[in-house]
C-alpha positions in Angstrom: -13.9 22.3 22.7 -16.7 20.0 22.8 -16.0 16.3 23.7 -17.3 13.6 21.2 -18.3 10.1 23.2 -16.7 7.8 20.4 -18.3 4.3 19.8 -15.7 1.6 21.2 -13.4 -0.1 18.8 -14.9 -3.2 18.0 -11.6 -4.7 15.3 -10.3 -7.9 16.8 -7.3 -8.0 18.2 -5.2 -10.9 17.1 -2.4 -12.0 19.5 1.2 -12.5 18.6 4.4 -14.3 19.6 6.9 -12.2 21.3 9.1 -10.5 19.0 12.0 -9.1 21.0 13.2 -7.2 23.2 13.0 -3.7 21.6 10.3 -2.0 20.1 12.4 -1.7 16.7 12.4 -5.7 16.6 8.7 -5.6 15.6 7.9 -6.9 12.9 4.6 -4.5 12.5 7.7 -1.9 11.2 7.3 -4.0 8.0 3.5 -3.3 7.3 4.1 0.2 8.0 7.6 0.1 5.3 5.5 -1.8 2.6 2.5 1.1 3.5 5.0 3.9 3.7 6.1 3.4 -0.3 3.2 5.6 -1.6 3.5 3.4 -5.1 3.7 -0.2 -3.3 -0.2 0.0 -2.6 -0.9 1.7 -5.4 0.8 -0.5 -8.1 -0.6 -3.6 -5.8 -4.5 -2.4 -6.4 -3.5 -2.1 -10.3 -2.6 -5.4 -10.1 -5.9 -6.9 -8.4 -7.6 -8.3 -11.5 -4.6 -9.9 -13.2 -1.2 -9.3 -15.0 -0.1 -6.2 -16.5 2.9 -5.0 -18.5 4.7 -2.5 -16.9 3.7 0.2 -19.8 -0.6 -0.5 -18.9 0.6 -0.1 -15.4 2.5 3.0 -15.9 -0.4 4.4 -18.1 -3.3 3.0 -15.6 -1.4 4.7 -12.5 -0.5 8.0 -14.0 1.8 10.2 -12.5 4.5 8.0 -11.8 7.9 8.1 -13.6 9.5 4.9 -15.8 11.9 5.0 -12.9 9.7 5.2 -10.2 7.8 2.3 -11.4 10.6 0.3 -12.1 12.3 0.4 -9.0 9.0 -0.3 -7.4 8.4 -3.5 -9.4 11.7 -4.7 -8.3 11.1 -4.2 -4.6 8.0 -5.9 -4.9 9.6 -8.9 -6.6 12.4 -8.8 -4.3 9.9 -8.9 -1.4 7.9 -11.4 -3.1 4.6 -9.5 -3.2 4.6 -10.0 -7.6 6.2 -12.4 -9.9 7.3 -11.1 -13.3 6.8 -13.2 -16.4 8.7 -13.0 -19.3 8.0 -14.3 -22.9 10.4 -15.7 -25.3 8.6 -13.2 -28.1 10.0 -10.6 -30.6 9.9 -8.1 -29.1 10.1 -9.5 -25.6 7.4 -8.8 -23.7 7.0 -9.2 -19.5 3.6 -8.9 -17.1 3.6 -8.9 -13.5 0.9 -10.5 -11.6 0.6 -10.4 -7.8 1.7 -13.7 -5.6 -0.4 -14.7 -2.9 1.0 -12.2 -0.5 0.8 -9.1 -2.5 -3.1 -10.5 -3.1 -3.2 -10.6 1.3 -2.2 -7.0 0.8 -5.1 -6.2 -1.0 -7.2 -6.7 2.5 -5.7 -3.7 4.0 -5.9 -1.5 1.0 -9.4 -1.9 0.8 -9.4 -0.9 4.7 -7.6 1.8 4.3 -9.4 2.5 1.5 -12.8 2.6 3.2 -11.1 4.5 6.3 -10.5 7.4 3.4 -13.9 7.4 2.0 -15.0 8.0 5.5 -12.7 10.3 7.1 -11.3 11.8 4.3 -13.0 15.3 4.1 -12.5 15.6 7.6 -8.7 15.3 7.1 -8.0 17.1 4.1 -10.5 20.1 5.5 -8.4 19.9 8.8 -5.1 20.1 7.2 -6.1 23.0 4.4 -7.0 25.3 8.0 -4.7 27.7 9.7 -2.0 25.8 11.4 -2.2 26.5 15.4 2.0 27.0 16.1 1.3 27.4 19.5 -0.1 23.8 19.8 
């Protein structure tokens, strides 16, 4: 194995108040929950440029179920990330549009996002080779 001399990290490193006593009082655990619903982000970058209705969201996304996106839209609104709006219309009719937190959000998707664009192939060619057991 060759070594690779990696460039230091140069992100700055933002201090904060103490938490706890226990690792699992962190509240980090929350960026990692909100990150760790694969549709949260995803439903979050559909909603950058404005409201949608739930049915141009489903069709924008693609691949999520009614369900799925339902549920989703409710945790968000529960964690305050979107508002919904409903109209007093025949049919009713109801957009979501992202709060000032879910927009903060958007900052770290478009992190990650740039993390992907660079790393990616090196990930997803890693993963589709033999798996080592005996690691």
């Amino acid at each position: 194995m060759t070594a690779v001399h990696a460039e230091p990290i140069t992100a700055e490193r933002v201090e904060f108040t103490p938490y706890g006593d226990f690792e699992s009082d962190c509240p980090a655990r929350m960026g990692v929950d909100v990150f760790g619903n694969s549709w949260l982000p995803v439903v979050v970058y559909m909603l950058r440029e404005g409201p949608m209705r739930p049915s141009d969201l489903r069709a924008s996304i693609g691949g999520i179920s009614q369900k799925m996106l339902t549920q989703t839209l409710r945790r968000m609104e529960r964690m305050t990330l979107i508002e919904r709006h409903r109209y007093a219309e025949a049919p009713p009719r109801v957009e979501y549009r992202l709060t000032e937190a879910g927009r903060d959000l958007l900052i770290p998707i478009y992190a990650l996002g740039e993390w992907v664009d660079k790393h990616g192939p090196a990930v997803s060619a890693g993963l589709a080779g033999p798996d080592d057991e005996d690691d």
